[in-house]
Each structure stands twice: as structure tokens, then as C-alpha cells.
C-alpha positions as CSV (number, residue, x, y, z in Angstrom):
1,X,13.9,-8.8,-28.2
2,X,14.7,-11.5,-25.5
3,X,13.4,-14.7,-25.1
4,X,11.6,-15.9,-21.9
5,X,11.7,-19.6,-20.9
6,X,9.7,-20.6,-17.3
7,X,10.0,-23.7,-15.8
8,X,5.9,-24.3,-15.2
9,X,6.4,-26.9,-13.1
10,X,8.6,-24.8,-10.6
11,X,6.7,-21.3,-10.6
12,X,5.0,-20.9,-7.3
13,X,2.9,-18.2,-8.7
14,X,4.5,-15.4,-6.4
15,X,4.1,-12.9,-9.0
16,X,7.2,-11.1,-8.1
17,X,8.3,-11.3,-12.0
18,X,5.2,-9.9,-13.0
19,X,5.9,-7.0,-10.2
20,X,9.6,-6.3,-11.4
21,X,9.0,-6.8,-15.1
22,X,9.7,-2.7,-16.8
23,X,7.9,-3.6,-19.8
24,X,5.1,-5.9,-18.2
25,X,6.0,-8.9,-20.9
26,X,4.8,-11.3,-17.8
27,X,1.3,-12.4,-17.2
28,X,-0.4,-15.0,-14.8
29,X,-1.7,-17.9,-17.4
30,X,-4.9,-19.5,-17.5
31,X,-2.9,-23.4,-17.2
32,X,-2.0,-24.9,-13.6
33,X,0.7,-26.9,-12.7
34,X,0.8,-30.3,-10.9
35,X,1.1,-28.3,-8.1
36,X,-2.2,-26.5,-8.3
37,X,-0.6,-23.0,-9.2
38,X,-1.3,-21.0,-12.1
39,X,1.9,-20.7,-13.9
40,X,3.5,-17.7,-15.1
41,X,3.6,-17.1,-19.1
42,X,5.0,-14.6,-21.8
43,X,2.4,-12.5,-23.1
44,X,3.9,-9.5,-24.8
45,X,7.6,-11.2,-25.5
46,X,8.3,-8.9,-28.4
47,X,8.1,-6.3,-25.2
48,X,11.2,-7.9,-23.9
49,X,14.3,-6.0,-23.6
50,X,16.1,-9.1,-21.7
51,X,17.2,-7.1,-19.0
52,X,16.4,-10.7,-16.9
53,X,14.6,-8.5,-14.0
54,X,12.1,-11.5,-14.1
55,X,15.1,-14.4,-13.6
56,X,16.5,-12.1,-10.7
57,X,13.9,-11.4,-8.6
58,X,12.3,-15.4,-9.1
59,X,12.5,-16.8,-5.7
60,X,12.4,-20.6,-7.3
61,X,14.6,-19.5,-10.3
62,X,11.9,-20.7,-12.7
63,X,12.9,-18.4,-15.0
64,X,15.4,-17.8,-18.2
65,X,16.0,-14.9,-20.5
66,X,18.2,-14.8,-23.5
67,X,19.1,-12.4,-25.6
């Protein structure tokens, strides 16, 4: 199992980590940044295999994963 860490303030709400994600861990949260975006957040993180598809494909690079 991996562990997600996203950087609210930075995510744009592209969804592109949500798109990429194999085992769909991602999900679009209810919250909003100062920005006026609705961040992205963990849902299913026991899902997580860390293969750090999500950190990749993050155009803001908003997102971590650790093993």
C-alpha cells in the first residue's frame, strides 16, 4: 500500500490523476482551495499500489506517493 500526499493548494483540478490512476484510489473532494478549485483527495488509499502514475502525469506536480 502507498501513501498519497497532494498539495491542495496547488491542484488545478485537471483530473488527469484521476484519469491515469489503475486502481482509481483518486477522487475529486467536496473542499476548495483558495483558488476556487475543488481539490483532489485519496479515497480508496488501501487501493494504492504506488506505482506514482498520479505524481507523473500532475501537470502542477501537486502530488507525492511513497511507498
Amino acid at each position: 500500500m502507498g501513501k498519497v500526499t497532494i498539495k491542495t493548494e496547488s491542484c488545478k483540478s485537471c483530473l488527469y490523476c484521476i484519469k491515469f490512476c489503475p486502481k482509481k484510489v483518486l477522487a475529486v473532494g467536496e473542499k476548495v482551495n483558495s483558488k476556487g478549485y475543488q481539490y483532489i483527495v485519496a479515497e480508496n488509499l488501501e487501493d494504492c499500489i504506488a506505482c506514482q502514475m498520479c505524481a507523473q502525469m500532475c501537470p502542477e506536480a501537486a502530488i507525492e506517493v511513497y511507498k
